[in-house]
N, C-alpha and C positions, 0 to 999 in steps of 0.2 A: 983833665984830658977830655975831650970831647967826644960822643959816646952817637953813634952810627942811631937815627932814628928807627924803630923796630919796623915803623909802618911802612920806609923805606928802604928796608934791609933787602938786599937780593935771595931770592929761595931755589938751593940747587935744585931742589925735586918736589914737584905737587903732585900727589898721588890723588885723582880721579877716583873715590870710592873707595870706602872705609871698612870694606868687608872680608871673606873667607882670603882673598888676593890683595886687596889691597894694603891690608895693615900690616900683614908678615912683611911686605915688601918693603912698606913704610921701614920697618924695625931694622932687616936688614943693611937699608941706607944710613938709617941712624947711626946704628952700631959701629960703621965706617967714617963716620964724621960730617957724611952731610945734614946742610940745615934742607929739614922736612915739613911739609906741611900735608894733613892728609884735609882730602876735601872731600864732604858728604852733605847732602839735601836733608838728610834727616838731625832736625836739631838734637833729637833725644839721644843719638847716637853720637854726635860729636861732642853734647854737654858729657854725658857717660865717660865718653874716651879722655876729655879733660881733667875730668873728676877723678881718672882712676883706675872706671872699672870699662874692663875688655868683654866683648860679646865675640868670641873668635874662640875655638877649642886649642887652637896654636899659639894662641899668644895671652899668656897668664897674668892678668895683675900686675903682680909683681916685674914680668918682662914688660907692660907697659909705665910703668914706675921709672924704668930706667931708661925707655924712650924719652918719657917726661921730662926727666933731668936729665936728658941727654940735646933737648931742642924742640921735640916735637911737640906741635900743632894742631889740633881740628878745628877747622873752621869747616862752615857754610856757605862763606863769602867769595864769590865766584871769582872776584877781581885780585885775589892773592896770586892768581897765575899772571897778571902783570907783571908779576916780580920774579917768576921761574925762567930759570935755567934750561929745564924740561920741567912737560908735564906727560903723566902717562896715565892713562884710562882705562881705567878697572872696573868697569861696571856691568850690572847683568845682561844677559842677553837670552831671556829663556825665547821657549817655544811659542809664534802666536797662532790664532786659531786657522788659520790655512795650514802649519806643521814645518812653515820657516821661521828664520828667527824672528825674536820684535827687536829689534832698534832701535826701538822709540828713547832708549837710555843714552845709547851710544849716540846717537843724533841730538841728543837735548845738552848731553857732555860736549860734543862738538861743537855748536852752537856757541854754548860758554865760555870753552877755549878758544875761539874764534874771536870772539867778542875782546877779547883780551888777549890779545898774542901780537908779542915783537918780534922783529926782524933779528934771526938767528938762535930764535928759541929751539925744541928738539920737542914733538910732539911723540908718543909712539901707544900707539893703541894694543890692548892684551886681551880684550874683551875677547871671546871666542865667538866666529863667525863664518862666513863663507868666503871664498876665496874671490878677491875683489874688492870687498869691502874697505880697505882703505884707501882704495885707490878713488872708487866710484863713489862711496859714498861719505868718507871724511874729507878726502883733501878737499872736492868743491865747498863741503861749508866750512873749512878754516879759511879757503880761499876767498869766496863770499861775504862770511863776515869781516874778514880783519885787511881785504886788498894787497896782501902778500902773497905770491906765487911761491907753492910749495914745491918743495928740492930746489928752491933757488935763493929766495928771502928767507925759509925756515927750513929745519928739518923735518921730517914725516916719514913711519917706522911703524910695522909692527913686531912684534915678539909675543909668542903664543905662551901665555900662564903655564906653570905645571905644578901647582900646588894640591900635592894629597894629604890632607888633612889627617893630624895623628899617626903618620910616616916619622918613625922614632930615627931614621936612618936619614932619608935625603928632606932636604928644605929648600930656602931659596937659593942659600947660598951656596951648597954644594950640588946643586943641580944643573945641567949645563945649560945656558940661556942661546935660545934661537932669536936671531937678529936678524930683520929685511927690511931695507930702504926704500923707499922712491927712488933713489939715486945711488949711485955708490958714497957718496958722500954723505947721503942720510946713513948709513948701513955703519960708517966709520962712526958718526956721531952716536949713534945708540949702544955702538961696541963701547965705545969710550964712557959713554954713563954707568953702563950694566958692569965695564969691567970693574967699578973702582968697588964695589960691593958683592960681586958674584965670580966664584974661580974661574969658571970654562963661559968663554963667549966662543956661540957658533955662526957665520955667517950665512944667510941665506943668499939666494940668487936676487932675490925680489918680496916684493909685502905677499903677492901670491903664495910662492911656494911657503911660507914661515907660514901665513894661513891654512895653507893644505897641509901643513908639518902636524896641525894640534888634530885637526881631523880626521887623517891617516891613525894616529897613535891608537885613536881614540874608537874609531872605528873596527878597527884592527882587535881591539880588547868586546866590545861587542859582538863582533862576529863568533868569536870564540867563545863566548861565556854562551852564547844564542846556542853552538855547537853538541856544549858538556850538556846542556839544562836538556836539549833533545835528547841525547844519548840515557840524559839520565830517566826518561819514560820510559822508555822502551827497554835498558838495560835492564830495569827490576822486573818485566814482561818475559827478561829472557832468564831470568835467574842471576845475572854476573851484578856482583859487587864493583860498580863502578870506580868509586875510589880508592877500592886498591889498585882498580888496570889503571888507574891516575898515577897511584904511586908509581907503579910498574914501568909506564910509558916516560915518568920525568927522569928514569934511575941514567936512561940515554943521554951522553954529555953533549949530543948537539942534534939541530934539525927539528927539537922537540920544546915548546915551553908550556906547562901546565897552569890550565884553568878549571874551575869548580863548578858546579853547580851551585845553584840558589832557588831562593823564592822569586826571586827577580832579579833587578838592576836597578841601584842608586844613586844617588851623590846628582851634580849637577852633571857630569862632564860626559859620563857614558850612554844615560838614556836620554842626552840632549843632544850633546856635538852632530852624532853621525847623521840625525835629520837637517842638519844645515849644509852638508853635502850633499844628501839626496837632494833637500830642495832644489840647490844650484843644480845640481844635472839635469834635473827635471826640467828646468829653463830650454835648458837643450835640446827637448825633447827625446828623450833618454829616460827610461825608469831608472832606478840604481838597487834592481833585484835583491842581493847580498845584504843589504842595508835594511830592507824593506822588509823581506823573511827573518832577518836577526831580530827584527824590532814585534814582528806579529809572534815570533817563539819566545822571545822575552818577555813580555806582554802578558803571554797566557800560564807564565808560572805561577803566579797568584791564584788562578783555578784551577794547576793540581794539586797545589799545598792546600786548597781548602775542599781537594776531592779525597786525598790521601787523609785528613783528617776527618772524615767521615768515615772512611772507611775503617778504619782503626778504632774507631768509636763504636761502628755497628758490632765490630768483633769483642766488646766487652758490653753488648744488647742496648748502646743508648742512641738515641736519634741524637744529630746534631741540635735539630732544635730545641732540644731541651738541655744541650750538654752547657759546661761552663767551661771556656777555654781559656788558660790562663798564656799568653805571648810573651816570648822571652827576645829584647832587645827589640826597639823600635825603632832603630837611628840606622843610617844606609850601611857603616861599617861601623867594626868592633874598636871599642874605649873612646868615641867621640861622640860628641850631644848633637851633631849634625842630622837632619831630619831630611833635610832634602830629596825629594821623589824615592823616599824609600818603598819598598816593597811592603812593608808593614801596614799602610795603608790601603789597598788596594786589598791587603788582605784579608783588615779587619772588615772595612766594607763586605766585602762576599761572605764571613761569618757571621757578622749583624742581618742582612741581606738573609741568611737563611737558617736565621731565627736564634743562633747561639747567643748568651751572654759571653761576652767578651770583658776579662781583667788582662793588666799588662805589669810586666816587673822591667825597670831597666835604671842603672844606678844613675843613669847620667841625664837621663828628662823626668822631672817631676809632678808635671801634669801634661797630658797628653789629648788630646781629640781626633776626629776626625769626622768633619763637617760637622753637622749638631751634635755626631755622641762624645760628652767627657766617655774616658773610663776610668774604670777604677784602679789604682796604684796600688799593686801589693808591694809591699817592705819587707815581710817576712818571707824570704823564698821556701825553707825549709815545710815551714809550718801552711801556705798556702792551700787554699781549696782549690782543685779544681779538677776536671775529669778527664782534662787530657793539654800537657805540654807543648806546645809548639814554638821550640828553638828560632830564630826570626834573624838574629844578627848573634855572634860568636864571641860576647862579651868577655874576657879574661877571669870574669870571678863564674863563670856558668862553666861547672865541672856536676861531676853525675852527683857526687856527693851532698851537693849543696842543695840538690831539686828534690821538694816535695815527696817523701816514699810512696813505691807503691802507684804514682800517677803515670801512665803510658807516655813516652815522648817521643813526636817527630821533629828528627832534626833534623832541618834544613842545611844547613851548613859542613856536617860531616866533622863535630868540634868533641860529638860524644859515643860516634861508633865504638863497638864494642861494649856498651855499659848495659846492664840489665835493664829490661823495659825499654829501649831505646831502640830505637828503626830509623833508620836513616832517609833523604829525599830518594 
């Protein structure tokens, strides 16, 4: 019987970027039956992901094992999207030095797909952005390169990522997926992809609104944490136990949703998204205030976690500068190796910056820096040197029990109130 050649096999799905978004999504297409290919610039990453091994906290080994024999792909080879069905584009989109987004990824990926795109394919971009962007700045270069008019010859779609990493509860597939077209017919074509793998499709009005849907979310959880982190100064200024008026205030079954204070704000989505909305407004000549004050009180909790840690220092007679501060969890949230714009950074900076030696304990990064300082990895939590604790991220094995006797600790995170020696942000 004659046997479909592979190089001319059709590919329901070419996933744009092999990363935090892209691979789960990859997985959960798989899972479903479609043939997948994920596509990344970085050969070390795709030889990896063929080989085996997964760089993704969501997706183990073993779950890429069964992708593997289940169909999937990495490739580098841009021209694999000749042969998709859809292709969806997942790739970064951080902050550039003006404080809008860079594109430069999203635009290099469009380019590619352009270059290679037939008549009736389903493009839909995930990348987080500003609102507009697929309108203004995708379709002209799938347009451009490949001479097909999009929402007429192709489809063109976005749908905003919601992937929180280390979320034991929702994933891709039981998350509900936000869908906007070009056209209403792009809108039905992307429902129809997302449906055959993910339970709840939602439609949007437009690639706008689905844009302004990740932004909203996302801003909306900034403002708030911006809110707790201020209350949380001033609160200890006034004597009240903030997180119990936290508990207090959540016990309300409506009107009310509880957020915490921190050392900051991490991960890619919170201390990024909402400046690619200010940007856009700004355009407008518009400040976008609320955005702006979230980000300058967010911002500044890294210098009171490392004011409160002096202070707590001076009260057992030692200067910072000569203390050793041992940091507990470096990664943006707790039981993930995710590193991304954590606070821990910023932190250690301003203890290095005024003079502390700085060690760090965290089960899930093994060697750690920030800019030229390695530090040092403590293993043994129990038995650890150091003069003063600082709880960083809320790791599942960081109980009072298990921390160094006798060492002072500021928790930032509110994981060990009530424990002796323990002070809260």
């Amino acid at each position: 019987m004659a046997t479909v050649d592979e190089a001319a096999r059709p590919i329901d799905l070419v996933v744009v970027g092999q990363g935090y978004v892209g691979l789960p999504l990859a997985q959960a297409a798989i899972a479903k039956g479609l043939h997948v290919v994920g596509l990344d610039r970085s050969q070390s990453v795709v030889d990896a992901l063929n080989a085996g091994s997964s760089h993704i906290d969501d997706v183990a080994d073993a779950d890429l094992d069964v992708m593997l024999r289940g169909g999937y792909t990495a490739s580098t080879d841009a021209s694999v999207q000749a042969r998709a069905k859809a292709i969806v584009i997942c790739v970064p989109t951080p902050l550039g030095e003006a404080g809008g987004p860079d594109l430069a990824a999203v635009i290099g990926a469009s380019h590619a797909a352009g270059k290679h795109l037939r008549r009736g394919t389903l493009v839909v971009l995930e990348s987080t952005t500003y609102p507009g962007t697929t309108e203004e700045v995708v379709a002209p270069i799938l347009r451009g390169e490949s001479g097909l008019e999009p929402g007429v010859d192709f489809h063109l779609a976005f749908s905003p990522e919601r992937v929180d990493p280390g979320n034991p509860v929702y994933g891709i597939v039981n998350t509900p997926k936000v869908v906007g077209g070009l056209t209403p017919a792009c809108t039905a074509a992307a429902k129809d992809l997302y449906g055959q793998f993910i339970d709840t499709i939602v439609e949007a009005k437009g690639t706008r609104e689905a844009e302004m849907a990740k932004l909203l979310e996302n801003t909306y959880r900034h403002v708030n944490i911006a809110l707790v982190n201020e209350m949380a100064v001033f609160c200890r200024e006034l004597g009240v136990d903030l997180w119990d008026a936290i508990g207090l205030a959540k016990t309300k079954p409506f009107g009310y949703q509880a957020f915490y204070p921190g050392p900051g704000v991490g991960g890619h989505c919170i201390p990024i998204d909402p400046n690619y909305l200010s940007y856009k407004v700004r355009t407008l000549g518009y400040p976008f205030r609320f955005v702006e004050l979230a980000q300058e009180i967010n911002n500044r909790m890294p210098e009171y976690v490392v004011s409160r840690a002096m202070a707590l220092l001076n009260g057992s007679g030692i200067a910072l500068s000569r203390a050793r501060v041992l940091l507990l969890g470096v990664t943006y949230k707790p039981d993930i190796a995710d590193q991304r714009e954590s606070p821990s950074t910023p932190v250690a900076r301003k203890l290095i910056a005024a003079g502390a030696e700085v060690a760090y304990h965290d089960p899930h990064v093994p060697v750690w820096s920030v800019g030229a300082d390695r530090f040092e990895r403590v293993t043994d939590l129990a038995t650890a040197k150091a003069d003063l604790v600082v709880l960083l991220t809320n790791h599942a094995e960081y109980r009072a029990e298990a921390l160094p006797a006798g060492v002072p600790v500021l928790d930032t995170r509110g994981a060990l109130r009530g424990a002796e020696g323990v002070e809260a942000l």
